[in-house]
mmCIF file of the N, C-alpha and C atoms, coordinates in Angstrom:
data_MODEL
# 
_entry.id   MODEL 
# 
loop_
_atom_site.group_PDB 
_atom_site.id 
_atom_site.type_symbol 
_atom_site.label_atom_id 
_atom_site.label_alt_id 
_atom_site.label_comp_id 
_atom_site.label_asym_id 
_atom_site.label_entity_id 
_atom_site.label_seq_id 
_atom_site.pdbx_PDB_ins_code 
_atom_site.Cartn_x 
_atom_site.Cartn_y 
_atom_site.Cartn_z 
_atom_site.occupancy 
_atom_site.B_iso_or_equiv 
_atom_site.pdbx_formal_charge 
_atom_site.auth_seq_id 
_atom_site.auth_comp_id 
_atom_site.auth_asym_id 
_atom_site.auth_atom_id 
_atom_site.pdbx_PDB_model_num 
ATOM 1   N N  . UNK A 1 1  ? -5.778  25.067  -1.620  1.00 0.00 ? 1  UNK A N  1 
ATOM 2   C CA . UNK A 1 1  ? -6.039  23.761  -1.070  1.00 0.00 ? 1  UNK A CA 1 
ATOM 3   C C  . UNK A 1 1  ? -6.442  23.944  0.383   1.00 0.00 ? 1  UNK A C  1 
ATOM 4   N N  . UNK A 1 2  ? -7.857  23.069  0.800   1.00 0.00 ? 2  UNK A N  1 
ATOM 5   C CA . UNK A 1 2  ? -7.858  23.249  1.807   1.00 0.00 ? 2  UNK A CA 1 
ATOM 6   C C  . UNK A 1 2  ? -7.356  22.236  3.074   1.00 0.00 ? 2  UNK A C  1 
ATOM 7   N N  . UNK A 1 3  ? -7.030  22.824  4.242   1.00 0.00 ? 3  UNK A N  1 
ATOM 8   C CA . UNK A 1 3  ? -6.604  21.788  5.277   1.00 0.00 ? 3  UNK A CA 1 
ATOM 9   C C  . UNK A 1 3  ? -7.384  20.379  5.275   1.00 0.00 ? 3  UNK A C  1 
ATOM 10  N N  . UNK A 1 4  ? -5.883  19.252  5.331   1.00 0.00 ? 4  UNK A N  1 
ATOM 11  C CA . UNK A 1 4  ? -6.842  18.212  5.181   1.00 0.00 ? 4  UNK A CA 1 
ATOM 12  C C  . UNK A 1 4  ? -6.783  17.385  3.327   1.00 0.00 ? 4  UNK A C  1 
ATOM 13  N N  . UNK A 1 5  ? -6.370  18.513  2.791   1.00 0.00 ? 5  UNK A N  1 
ATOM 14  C CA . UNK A 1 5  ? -6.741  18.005  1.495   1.00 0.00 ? 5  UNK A CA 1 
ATOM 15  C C  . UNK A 1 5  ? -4.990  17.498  1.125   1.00 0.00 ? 5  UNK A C  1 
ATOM 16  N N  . UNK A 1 6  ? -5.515  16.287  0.733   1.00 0.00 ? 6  UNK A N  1 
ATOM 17  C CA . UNK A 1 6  ? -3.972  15.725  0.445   1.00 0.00 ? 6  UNK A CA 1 
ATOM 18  C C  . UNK A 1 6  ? -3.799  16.143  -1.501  1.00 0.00 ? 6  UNK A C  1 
ATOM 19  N N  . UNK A 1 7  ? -2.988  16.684  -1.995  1.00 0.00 ? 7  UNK A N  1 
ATOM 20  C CA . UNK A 1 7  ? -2.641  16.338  -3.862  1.00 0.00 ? 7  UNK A CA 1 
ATOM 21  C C  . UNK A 1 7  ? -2.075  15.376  -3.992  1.00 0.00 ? 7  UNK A C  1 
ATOM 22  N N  . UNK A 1 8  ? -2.475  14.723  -5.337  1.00 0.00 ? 8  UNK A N  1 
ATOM 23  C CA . UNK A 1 8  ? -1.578  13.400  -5.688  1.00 0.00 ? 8  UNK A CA 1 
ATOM 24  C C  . UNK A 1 8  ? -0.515  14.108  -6.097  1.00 0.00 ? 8  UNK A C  1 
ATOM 25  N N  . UNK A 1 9  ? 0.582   13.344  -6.546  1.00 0.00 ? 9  UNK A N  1 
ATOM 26  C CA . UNK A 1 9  ? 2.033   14.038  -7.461  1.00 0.00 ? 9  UNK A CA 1 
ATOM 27  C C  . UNK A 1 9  ? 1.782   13.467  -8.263  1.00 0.00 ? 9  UNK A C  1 
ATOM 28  N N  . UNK A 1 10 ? 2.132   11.509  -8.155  1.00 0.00 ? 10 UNK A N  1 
ATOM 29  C CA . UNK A 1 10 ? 2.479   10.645  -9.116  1.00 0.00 ? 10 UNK A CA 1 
ATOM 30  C C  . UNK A 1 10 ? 1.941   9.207   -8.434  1.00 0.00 ? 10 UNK A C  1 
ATOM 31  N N  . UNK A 1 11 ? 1.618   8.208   -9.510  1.00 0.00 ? 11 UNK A N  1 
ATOM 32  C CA . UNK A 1 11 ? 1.498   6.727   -9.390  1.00 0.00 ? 11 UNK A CA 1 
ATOM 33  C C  . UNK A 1 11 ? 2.349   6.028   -9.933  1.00 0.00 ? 11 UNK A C  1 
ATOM 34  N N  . UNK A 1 12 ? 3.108   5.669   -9.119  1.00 0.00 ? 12 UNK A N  1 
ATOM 35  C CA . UNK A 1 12 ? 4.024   4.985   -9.413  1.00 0.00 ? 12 UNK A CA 1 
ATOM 36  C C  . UNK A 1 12 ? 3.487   3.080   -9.617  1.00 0.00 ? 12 UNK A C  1 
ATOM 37  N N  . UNK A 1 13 ? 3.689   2.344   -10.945 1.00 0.00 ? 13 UNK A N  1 
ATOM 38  C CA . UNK A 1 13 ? 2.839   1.391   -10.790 1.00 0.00 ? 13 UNK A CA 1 
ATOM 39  C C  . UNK A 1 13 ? 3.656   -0.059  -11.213 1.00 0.00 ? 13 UNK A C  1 
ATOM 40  N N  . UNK A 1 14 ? 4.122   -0.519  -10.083 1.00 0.00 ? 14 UNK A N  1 
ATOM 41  C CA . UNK A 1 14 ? 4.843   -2.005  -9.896  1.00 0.00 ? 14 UNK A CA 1 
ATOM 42  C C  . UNK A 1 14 ? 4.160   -2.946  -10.631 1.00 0.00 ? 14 UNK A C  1 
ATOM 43  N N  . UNK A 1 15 ? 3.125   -3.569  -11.033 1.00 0.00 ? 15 UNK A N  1 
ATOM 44  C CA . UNK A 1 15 ? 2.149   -4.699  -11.535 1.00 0.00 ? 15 UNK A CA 1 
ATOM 45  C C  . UNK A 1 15 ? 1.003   -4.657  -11.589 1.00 0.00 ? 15 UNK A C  1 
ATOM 46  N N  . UNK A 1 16 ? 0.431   -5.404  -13.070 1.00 0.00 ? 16 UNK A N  1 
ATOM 47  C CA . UNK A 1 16 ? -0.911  -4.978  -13.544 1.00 0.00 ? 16 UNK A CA 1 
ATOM 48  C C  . UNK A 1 16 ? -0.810  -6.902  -14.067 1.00 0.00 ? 16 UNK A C  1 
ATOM 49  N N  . UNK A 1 17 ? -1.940  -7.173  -13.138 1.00 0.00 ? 17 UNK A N  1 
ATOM 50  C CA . UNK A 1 17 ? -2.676  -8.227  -13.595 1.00 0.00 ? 17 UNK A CA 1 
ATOM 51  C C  . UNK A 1 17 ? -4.085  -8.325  -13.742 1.00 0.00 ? 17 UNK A C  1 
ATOM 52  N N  . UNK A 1 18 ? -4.611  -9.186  -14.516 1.00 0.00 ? 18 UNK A N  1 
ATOM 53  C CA . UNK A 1 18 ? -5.788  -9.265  -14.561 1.00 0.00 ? 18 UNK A CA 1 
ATOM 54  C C  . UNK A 1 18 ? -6.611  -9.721  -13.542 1.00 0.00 ? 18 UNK A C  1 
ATOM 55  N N  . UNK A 1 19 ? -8.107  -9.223  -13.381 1.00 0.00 ? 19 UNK A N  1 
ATOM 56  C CA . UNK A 1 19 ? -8.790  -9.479  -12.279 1.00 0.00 ? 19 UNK A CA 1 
ATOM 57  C C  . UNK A 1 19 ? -9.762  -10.651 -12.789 1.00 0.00 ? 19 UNK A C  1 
ATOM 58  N N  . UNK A 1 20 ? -9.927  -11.679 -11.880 1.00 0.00 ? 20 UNK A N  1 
ATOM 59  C CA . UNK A 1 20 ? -11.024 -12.423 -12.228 1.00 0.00 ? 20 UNK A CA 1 
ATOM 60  C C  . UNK A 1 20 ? -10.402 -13.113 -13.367 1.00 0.00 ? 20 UNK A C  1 
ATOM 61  N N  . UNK A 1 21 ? -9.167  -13.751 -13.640 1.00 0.00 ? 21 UNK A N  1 
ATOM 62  C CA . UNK A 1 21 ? -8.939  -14.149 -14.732 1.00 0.00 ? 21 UNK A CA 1 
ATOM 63  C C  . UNK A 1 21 ? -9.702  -13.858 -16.316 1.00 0.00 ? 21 UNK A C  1 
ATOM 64  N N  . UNK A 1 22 ? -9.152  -12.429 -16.255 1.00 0.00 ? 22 UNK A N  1 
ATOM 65  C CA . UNK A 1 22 ? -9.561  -11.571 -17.330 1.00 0.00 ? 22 UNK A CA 1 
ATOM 66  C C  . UNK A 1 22 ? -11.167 -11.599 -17.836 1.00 0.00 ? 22 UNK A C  1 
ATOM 67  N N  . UNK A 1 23 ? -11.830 -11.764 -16.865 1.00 0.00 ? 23 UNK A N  1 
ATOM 68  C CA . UNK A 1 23 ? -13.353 -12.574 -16.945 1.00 0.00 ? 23 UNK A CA 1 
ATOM 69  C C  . UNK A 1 23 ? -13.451 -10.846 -17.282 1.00 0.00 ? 23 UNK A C  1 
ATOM 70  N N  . UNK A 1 24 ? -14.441 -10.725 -19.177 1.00 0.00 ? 24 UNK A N  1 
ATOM 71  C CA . UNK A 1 24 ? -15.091 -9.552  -19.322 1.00 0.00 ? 24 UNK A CA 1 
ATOM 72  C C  . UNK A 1 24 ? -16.458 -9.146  -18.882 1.00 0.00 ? 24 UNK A C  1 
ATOM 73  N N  . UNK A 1 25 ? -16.849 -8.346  -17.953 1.00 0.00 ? 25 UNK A N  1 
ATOM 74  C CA . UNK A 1 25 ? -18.059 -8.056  -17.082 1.00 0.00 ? 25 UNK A CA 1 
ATOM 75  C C  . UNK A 1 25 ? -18.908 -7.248  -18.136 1.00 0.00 ? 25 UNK A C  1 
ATOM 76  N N  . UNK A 1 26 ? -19.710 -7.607  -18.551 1.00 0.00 ? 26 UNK A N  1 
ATOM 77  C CA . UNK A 1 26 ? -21.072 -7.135  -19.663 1.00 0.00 ? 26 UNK A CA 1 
ATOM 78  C C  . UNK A 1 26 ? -21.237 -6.170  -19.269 1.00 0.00 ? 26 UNK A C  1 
ATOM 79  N N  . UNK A 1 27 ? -21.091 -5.038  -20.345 1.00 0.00 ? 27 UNK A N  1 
ATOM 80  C CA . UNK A 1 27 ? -21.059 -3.811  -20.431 1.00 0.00 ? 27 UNK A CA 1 
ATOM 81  C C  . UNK A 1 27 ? -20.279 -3.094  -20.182 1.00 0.00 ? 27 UNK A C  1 
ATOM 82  N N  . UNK A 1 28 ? -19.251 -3.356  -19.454 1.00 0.00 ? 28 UNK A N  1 
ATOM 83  C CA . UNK A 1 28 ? -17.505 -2.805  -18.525 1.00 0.00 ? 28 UNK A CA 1 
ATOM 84  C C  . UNK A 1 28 ? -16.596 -3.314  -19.376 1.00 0.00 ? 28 UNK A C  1 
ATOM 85  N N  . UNK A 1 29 ? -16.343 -4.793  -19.222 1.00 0.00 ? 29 UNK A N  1 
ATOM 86  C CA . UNK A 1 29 ? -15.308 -5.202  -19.384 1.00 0.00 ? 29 UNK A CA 1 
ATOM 87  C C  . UNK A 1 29 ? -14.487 -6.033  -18.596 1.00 0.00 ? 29 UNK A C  1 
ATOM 88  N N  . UNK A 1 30 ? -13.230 -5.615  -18.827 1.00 0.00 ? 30 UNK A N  1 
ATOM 89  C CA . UNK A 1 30 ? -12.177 -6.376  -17.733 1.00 0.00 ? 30 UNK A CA 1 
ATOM 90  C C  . UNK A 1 30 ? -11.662 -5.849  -17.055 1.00 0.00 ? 30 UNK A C  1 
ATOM 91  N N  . UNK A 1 31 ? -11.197 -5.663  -15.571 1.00 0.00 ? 31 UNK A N  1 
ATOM 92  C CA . UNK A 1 31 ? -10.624 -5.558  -14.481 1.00 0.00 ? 31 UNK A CA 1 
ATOM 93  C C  . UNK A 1 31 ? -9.444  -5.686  -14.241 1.00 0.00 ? 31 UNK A C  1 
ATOM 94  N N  . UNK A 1 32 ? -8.367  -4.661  -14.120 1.00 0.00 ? 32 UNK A N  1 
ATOM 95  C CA . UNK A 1 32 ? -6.897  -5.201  -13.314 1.00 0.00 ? 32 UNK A CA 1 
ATOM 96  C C  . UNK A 1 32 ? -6.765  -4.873  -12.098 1.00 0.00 ? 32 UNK A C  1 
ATOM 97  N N  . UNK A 1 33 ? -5.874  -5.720  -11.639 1.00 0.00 ? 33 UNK A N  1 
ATOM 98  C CA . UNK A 1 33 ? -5.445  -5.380  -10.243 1.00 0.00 ? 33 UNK A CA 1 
ATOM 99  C C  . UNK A 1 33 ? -4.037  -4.689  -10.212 1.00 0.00 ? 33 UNK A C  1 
ATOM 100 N N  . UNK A 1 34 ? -3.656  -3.296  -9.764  1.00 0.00 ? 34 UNK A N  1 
ATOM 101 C CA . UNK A 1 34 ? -2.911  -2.760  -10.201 1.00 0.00 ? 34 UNK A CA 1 
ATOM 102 C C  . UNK A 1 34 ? -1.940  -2.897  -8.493  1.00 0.00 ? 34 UNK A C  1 
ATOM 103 N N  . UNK A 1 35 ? -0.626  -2.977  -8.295  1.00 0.00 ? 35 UNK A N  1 
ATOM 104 C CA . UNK A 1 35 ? 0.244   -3.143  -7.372  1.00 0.00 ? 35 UNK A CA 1 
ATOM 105 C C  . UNK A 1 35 ? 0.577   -1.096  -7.672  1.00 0.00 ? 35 UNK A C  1 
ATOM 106 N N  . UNK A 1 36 ? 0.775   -0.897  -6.548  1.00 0.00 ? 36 UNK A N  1 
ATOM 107 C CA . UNK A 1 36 ? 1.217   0.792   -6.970  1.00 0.00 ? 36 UNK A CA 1 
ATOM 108 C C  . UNK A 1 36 ? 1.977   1.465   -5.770  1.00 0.00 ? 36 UNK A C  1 
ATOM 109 N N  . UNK A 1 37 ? 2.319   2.689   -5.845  1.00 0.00 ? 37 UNK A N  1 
ATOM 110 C CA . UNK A 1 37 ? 2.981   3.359   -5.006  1.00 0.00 ? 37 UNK A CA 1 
ATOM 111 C C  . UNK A 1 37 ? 2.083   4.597   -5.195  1.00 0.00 ? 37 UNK A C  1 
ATOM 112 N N  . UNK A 1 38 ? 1.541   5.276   -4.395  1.00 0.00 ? 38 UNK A N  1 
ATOM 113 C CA . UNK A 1 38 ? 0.836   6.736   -4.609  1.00 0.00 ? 38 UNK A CA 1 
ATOM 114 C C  . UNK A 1 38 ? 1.709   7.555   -3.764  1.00 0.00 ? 38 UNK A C  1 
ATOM 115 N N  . UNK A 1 39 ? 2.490   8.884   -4.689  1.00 0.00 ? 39 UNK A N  1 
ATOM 116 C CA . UNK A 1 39 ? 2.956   9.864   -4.084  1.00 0.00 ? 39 UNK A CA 1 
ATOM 117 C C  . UNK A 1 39 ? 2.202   10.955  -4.158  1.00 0.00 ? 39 UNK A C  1 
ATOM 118 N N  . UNK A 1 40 ? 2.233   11.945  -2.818  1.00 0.00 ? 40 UNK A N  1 
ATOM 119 C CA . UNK A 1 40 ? 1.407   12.852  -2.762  1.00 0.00 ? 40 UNK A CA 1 
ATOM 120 C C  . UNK A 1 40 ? 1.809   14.195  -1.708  1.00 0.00 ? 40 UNK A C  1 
ATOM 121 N N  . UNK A 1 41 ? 1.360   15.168  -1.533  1.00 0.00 ? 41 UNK A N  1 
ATOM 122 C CA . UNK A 1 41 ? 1.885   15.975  -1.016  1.00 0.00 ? 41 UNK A CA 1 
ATOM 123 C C  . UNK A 1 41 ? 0.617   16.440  0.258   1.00 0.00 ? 41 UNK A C  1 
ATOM 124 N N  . UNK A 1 42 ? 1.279   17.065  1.381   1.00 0.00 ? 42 UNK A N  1 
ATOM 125 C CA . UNK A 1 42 ? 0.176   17.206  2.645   1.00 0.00 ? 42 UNK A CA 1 
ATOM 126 C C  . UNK A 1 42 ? 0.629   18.776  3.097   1.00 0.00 ? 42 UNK A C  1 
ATOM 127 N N  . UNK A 1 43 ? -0.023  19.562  3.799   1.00 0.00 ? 43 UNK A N  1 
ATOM 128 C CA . UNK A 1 43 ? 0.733   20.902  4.303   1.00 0.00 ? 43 UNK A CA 1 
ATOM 129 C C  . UNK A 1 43 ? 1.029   20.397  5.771   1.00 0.00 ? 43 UNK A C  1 
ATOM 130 N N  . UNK A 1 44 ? 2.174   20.565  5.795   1.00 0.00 ? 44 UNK A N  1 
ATOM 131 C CA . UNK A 1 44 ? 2.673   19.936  7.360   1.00 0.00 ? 44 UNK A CA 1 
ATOM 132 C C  . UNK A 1 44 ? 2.430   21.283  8.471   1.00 0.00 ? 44 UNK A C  1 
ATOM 133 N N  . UNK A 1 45 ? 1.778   22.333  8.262   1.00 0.00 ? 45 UNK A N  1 
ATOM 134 C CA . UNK A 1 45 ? 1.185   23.755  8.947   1.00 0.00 ? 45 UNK A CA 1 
ATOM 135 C C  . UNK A 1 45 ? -0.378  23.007  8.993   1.00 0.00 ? 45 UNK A C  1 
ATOM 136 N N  . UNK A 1 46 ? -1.372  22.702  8.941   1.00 0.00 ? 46 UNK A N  1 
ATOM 137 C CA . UNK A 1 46 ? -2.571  22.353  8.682   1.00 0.00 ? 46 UNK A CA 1 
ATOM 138 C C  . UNK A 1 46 ? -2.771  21.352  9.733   1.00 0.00 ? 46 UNK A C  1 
ATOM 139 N N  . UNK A 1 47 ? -3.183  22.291  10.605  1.00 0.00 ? 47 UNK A N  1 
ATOM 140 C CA . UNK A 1 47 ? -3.986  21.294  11.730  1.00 0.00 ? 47 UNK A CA 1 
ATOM 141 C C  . UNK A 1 47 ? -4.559  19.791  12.084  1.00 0.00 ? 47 UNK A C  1 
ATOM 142 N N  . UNK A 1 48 ? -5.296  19.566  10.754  1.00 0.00 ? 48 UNK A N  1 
ATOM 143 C CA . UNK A 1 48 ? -5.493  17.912  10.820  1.00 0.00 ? 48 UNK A CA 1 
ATOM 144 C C  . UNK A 1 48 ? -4.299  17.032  11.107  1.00 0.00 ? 48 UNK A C  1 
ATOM 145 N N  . UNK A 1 49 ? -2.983  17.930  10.062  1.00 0.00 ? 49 UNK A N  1 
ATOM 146 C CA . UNK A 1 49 ? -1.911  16.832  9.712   1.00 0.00 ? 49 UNK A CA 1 
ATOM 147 C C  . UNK A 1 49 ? -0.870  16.730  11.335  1.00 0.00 ? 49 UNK A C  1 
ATOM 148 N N  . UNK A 1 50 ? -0.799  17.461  12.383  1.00 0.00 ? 50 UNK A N  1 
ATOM 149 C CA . UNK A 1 50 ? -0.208  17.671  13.003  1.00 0.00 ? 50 UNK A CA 1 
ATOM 150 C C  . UNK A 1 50 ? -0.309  16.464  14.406  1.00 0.00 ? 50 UNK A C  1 
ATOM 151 N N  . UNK A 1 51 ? -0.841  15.979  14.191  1.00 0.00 ? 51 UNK A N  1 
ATOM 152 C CA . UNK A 1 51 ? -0.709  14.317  14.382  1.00 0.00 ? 51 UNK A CA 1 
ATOM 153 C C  . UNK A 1 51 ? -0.057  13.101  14.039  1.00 0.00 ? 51 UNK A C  1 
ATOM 154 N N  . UNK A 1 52 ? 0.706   13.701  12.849  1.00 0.00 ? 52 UNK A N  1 
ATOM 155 C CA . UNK A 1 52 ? 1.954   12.927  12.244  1.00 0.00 ? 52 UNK A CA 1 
ATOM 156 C C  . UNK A 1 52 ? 2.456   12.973  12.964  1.00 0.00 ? 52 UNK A C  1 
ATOM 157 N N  . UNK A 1 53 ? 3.676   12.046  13.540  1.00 0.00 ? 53 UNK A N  1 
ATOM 158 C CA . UNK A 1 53 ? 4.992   12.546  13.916  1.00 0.00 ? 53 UNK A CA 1 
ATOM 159 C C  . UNK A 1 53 ? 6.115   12.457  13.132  1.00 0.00 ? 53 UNK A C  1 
ATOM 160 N N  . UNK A 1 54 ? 6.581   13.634  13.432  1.00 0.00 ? 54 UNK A N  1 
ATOM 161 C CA . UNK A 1 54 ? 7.981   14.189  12.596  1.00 0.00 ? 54 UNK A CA 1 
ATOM 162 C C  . UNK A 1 54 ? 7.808   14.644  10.777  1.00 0.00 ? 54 UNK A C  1 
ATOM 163 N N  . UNK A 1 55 ? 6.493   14.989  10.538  1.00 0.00 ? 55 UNK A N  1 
ATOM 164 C CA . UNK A 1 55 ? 5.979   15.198  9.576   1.00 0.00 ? 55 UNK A CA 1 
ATOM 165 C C  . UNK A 1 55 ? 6.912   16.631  8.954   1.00 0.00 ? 55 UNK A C  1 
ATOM 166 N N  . UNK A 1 56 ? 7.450   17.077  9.813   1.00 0.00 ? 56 UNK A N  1 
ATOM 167 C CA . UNK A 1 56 ? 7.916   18.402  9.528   1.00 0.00 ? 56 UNK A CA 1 
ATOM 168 C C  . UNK A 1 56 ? 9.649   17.945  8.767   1.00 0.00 ? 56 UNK A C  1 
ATOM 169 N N  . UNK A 1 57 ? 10.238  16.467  9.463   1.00 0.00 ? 57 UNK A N  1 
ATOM 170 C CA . UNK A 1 57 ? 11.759  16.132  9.077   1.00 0.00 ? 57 UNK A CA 1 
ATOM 171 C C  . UNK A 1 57 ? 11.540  15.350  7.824   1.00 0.00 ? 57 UNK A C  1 
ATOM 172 N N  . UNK A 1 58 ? 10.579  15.338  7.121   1.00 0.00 ? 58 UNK A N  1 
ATOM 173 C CA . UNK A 1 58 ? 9.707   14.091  5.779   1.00 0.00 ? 58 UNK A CA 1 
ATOM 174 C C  . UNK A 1 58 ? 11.037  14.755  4.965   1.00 0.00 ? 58 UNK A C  1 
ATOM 175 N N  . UNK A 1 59 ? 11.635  13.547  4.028   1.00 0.00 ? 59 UNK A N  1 
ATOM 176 C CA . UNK A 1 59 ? 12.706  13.378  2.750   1.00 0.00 ? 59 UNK A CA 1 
ATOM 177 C C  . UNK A 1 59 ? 12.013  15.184  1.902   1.00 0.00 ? 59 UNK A C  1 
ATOM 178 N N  . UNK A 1 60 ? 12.576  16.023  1.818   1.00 0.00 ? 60 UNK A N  1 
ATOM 179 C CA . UNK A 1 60 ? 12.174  16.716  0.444   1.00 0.00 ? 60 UNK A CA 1 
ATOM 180 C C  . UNK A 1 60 ? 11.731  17.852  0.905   1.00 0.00 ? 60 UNK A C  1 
ATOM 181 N N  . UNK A 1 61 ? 10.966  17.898  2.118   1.00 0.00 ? 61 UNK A N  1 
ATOM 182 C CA . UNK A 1 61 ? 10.228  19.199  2.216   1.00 0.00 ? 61 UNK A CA 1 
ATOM 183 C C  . UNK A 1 61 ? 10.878  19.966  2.562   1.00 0.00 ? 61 UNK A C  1 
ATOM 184 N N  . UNK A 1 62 ? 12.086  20.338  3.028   1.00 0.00 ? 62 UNK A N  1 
ATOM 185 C CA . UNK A 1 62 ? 13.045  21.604  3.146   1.00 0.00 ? 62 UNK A CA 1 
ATOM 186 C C  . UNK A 1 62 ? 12.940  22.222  1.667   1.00 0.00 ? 62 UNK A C  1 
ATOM 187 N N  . UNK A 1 63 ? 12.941  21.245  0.973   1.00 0.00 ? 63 UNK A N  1 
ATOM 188 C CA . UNK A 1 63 ? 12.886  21.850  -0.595  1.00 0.00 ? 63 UNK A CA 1 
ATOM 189 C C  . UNK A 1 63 ? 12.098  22.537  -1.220  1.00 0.00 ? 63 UNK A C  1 
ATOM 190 N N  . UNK A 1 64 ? 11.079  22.304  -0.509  1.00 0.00 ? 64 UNK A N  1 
ATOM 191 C CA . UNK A 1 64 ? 9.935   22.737  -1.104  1.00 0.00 ? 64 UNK A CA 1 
ATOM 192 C C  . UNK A 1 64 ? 9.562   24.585  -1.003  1.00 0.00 ? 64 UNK A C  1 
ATOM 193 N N  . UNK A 1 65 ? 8.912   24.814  -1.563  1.00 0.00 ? 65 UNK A N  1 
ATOM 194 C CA . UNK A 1 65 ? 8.089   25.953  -0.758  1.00 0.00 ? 65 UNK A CA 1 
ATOM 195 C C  . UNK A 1 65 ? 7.760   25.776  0.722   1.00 0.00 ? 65 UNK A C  1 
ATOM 196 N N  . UNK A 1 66 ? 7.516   27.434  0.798   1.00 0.00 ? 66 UNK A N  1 
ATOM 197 C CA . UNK A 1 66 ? 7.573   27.717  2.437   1.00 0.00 ? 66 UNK A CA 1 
ATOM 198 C C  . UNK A 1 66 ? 6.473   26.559  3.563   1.00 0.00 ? 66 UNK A C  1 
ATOM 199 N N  . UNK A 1 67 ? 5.216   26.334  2.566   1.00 0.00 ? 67 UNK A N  1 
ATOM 200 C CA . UNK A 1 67 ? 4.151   25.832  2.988   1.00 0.00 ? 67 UNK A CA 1 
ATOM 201 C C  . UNK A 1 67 ? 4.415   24.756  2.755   1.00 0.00 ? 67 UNK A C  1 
ATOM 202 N N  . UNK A 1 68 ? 5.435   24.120  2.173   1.00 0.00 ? 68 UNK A N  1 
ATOM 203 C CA . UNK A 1 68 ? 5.569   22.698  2.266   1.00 0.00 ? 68 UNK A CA 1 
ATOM 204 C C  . UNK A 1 68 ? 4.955   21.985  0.892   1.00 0.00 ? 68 UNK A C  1 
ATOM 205 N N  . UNK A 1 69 ? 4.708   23.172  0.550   1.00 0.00 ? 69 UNK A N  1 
ATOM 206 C CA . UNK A 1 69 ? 3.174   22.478  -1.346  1.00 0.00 ? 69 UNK A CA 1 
ATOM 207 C C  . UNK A 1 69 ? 4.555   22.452  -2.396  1.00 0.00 ? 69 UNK A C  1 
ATOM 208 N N  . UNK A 1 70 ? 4.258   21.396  -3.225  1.00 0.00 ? 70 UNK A N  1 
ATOM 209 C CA . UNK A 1 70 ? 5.563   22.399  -4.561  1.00 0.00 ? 70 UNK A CA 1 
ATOM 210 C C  . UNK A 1 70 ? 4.615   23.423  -5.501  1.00 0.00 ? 70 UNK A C  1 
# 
């Protein structure tokens, strides 16, 4: 992975309603509007990211591998 490049983990997904009151768009279809949580992982060593602050004390990453990746 290169610096900069974030991985997803997981989508975590609170609510799915329809878009446009389920109006089907010719040739597509229908549309939801999805409410979500995106978890993801960053290398807290990687230059871009080092503009966070306190990116290094984040829930979990002691846990992780050395680089902070799982």
């Amino acid at each position: 992975m290169s610096p900069g490049q974030h991985r997803p983990v997981r989508l975590e997904v609170h609510a799915r309603e329809p878009f446009a009151e389920a109006y089907r768009f010719p040739g597509i279809g229908a549309y939801e509007v999805l409410t979500a949580t995106a978890h993801y992982t960053m290398d807290p060593k990687a230059a871009v990211n080092h503009a966070i602050p306190d990116l290094d004390l984040a829930p979990g990453l002691q846990s992780r591998c050395k680089d902070g990746l799982p």
